[in-house]
C-alpha positions in Angstrom: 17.9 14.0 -2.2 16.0 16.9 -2.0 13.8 18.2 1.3 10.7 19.7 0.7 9.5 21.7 3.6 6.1 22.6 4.5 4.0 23.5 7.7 3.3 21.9 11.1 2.1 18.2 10.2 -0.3 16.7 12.5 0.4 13.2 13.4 -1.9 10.6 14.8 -1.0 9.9 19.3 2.1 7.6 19.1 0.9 4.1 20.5 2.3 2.6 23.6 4.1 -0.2 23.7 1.8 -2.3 25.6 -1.0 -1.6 22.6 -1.2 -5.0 21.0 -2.2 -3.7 17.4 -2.8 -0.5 15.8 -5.3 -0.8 13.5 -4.4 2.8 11.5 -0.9 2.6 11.6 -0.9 4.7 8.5 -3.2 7.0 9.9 -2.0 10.7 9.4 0.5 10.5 6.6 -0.8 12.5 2.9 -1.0 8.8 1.5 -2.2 6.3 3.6 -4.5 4.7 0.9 -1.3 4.3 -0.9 0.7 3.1 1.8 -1.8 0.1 2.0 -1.8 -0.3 -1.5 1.7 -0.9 -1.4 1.8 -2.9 1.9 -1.4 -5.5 0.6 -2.0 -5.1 -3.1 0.9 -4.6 -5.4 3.8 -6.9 -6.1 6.4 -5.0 -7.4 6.4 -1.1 -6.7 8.8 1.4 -5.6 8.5 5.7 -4.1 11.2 7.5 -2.6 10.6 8.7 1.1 11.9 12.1 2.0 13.2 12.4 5.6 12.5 15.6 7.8 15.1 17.8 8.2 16.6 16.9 11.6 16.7 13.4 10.2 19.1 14.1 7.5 21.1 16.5 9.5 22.2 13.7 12.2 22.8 10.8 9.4 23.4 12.6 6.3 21.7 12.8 3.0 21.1 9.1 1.7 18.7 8.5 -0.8 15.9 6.1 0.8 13.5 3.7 -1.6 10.4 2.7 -0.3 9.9 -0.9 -2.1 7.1 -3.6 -1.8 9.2 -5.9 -0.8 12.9 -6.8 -0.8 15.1 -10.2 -1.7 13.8 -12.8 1.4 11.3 -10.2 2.3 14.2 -8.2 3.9 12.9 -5.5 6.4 16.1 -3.5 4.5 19.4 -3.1 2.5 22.0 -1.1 1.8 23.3 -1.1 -1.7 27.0 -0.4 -2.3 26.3 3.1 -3.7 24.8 4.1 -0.5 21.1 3.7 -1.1 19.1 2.6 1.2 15.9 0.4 0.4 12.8 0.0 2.8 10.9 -3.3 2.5 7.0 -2.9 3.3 5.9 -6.3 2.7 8.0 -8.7 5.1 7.7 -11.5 7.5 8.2 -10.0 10.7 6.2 -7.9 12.4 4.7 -6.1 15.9 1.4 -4.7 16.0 2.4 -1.2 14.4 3.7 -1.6 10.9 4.6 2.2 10.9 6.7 1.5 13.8 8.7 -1.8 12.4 9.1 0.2 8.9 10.8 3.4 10.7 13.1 1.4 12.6 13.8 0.1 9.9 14.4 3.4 8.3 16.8 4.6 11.0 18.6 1.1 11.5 19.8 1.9 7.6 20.8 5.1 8.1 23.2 3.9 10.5 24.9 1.1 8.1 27.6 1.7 6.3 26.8 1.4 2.6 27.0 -2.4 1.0 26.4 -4.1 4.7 23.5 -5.9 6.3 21.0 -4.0 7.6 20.1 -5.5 11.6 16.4 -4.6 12.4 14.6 -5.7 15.4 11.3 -7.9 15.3 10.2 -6.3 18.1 11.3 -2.3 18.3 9.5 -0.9 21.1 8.4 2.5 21.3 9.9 5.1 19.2 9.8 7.5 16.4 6.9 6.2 13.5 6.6 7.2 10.3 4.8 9.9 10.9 7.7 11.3 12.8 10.5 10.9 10.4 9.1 11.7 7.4 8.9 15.0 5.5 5.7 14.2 4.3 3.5 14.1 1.2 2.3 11.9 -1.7 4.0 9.0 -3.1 5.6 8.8 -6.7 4.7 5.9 -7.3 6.6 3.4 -9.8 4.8 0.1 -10.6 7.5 -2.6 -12.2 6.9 -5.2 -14.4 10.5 -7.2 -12.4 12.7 -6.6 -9.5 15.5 -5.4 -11.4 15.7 -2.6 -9.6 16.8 -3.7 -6.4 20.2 -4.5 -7.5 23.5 -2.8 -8.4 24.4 -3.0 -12.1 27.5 -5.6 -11.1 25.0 -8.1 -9.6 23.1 -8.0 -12.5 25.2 -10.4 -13.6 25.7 -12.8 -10.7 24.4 -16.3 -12.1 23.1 -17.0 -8.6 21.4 -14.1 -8.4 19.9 -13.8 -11.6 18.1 -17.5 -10.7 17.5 -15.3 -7.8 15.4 -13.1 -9.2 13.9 -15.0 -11.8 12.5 -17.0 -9.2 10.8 -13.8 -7.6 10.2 -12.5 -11.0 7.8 -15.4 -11.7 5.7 -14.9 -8.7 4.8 -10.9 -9.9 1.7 -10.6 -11.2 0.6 -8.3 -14.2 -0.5 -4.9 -12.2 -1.3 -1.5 -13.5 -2.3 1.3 -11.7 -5.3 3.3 -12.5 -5.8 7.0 -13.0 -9.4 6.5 -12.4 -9.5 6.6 -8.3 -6.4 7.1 -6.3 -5.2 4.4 -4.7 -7.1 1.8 -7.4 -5.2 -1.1 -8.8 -5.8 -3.4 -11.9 -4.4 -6.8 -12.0 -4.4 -10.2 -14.0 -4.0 -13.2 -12.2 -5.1 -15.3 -15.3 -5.3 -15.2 -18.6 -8.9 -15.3 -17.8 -9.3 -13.6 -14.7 -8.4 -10.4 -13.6 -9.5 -7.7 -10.6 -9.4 -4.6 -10.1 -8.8 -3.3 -6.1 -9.3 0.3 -4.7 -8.0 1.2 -1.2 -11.1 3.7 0.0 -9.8 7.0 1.5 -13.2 7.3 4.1 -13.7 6.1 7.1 -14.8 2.7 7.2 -18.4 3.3 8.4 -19.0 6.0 5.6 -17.9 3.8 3.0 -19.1 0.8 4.1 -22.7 2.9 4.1 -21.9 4.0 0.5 -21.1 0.6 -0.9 -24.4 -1.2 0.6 -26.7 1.9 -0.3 -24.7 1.4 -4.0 -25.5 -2.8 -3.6 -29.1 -2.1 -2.5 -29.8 -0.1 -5.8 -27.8 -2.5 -8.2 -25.2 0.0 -8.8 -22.2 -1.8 -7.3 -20.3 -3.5 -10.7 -18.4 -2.4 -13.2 -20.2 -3.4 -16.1 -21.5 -6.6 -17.7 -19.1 -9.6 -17.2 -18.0 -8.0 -13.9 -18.5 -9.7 -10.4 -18.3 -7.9 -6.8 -16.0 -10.3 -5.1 -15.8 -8.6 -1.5 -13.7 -6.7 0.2 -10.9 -6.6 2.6 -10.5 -4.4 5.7 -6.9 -3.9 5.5 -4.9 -1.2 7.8 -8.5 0.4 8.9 -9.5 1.3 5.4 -11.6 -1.0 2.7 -10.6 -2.6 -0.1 -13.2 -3.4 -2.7 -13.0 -5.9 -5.3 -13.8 -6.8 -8.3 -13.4 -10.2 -10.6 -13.0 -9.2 -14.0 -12.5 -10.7 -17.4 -9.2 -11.3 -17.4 -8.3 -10.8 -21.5 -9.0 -7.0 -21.9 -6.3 -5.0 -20.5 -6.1 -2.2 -17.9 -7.2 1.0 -19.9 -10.6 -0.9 -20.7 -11.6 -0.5 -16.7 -10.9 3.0 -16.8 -13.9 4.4 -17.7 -15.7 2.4 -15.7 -14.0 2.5 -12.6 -14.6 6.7 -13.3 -18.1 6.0 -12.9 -18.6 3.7 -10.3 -16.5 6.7 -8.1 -18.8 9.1 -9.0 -21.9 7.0 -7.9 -19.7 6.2 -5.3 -19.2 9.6 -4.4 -22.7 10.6 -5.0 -23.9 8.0 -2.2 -20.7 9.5 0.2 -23.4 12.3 0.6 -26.5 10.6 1.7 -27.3 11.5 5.6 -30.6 9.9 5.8 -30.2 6.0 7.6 -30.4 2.9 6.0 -33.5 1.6 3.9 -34.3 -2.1 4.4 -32.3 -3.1 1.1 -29.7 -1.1 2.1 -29.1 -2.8 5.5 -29.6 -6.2 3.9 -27.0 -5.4 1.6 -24.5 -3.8 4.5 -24.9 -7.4 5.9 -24.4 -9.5 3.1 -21.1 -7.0 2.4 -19.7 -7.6 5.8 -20.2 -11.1 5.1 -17.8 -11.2 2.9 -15.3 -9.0 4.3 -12.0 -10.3 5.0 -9.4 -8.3 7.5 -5.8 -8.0 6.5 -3.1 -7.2 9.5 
């Protein structure tokens, strides 16, 4: 696995462990839309995570997956060849996901290869994320199954292949879009689909941009489109749209491009609120949902 080595990284003040719930626990790494993406949005994706120097050089070099989720939702495994994957959508939990997921990290660093990985529900303070990571964007790799979690021999496990068609089933159809970073097309139907974008700014900002957008009729993504909310997930916002579900992902290209630009264009408005525009800020955060 190869480092890559850059200059002093700023990281976010490391949480105490009497804070009940960090609301950014992304905060600070090159990625964090993705991050949330990854942890709320998408079924079946994979990145490898580079580890900072003085990681590798006290456990070794071990490749390390970072996966949506694992088999039961594991926290992590170790595969026979010594890889190590990193489950970011599980069951259990403390208030700072970046915390539980770098554990985590660690805790399969220090299992031998092929055996269970023991992770704590509750870790307690120590290193995050933003600690132990030699930092930068994702590679992202969206799959279409979860073939990839296993060695070739298991492959061919009859338990395990009803295994995984089980979890197979539940994935589904999700592309990811060149358009905006961090945007997501999906179809949960044959006739429904939506398309999701994690929002890099600051929730106020975009929050502003997407009511001054709703107050000017400028908030779909063409005829047949619906705005069906948005979450709040990790401290960021998460738009959404319904869309026909029949037309693939490419179609929503184009005009996801333009709804970023307008998007963008309203990012750069300092004067407050009009009327319409506060109406429509409250009728938005009516239908917001949070995500923890």
């Amino acid at each position: 696995m190869s480092k890559r080595r850059g200059g002093p990284q700023s990281t976010p003040k490391r949480p105490k462990v009497r804070d009940i719930f960090v609301a950014r626990p992304f905060e600070g790494l090159a990625d964090e839309p993705e991050w949330i993406a990854l942890r709320e949005l998408v079924p079946a994706a994979s990145a490898p995570l580079h580890l900072r120097e003085g990681i590798t050089d006290e456990y070794g070099e071990r490749p390390v997956t970072l996966s949506t989720v694992l088999p039961m939702a594991w926290p992590a495994m170790t595969r026979r060849d010594g890889r190590i994957f990193i489950g970011l959508q599980r069951h259990v939990q403390s208030g700072d996901v970046s915390r539980d997921v770098a554990v985590a990290i660690l805790n399969a660093l220090r299992t031998k290869p092929g055996d269970t990985v023991a992770v704590p529900a509750l870790p307690g303070e120590g290193p995050r994320l933003q600690d132990i990571l030699d930092d930068g964007p994702l590679d992202i790799t969206v799959h279409e199954t979860f073939e990839y979690w296993l060695d070739a021999d298991q492959a061919e496990d009859v338990t395990v292949k009803a295994s995984l068609e089980r979890a197979n089933a539940s994935i589904h159809p999700t592309v990811r879009l060149g358009a905006a970073h961090a945007a997501y097309w999906c179809r949960v139907t044959p006739g429904k689909g939506h398309v999701r974008w994690v929002l890099p700014e600051p929730e106020d900002a975009a929050l502003d941009a997407l009511a001054r957008l709703s107050a000017s009729g400028d908030l779909l993504l063409g005829d047949g489109t619906r705005f069906a909310g948005m979450f709040r997930a990790h401290g960021l916002l998460v738009p959404v749209w319904d869309i026909p579900g029949e037309p693939d992902a490419t179609t929503w290209e184009a005009p996801l491009t333009e709804f970023a630009k307008r998007y963008a264009d309203m990012l750069t408005e300092s004067a407050p609120l009009d009327a319409a525009a506060r109406r429509a800020k409250q009728g938005l955060v009516g239908r917001q949902l949070t995500l923890r």
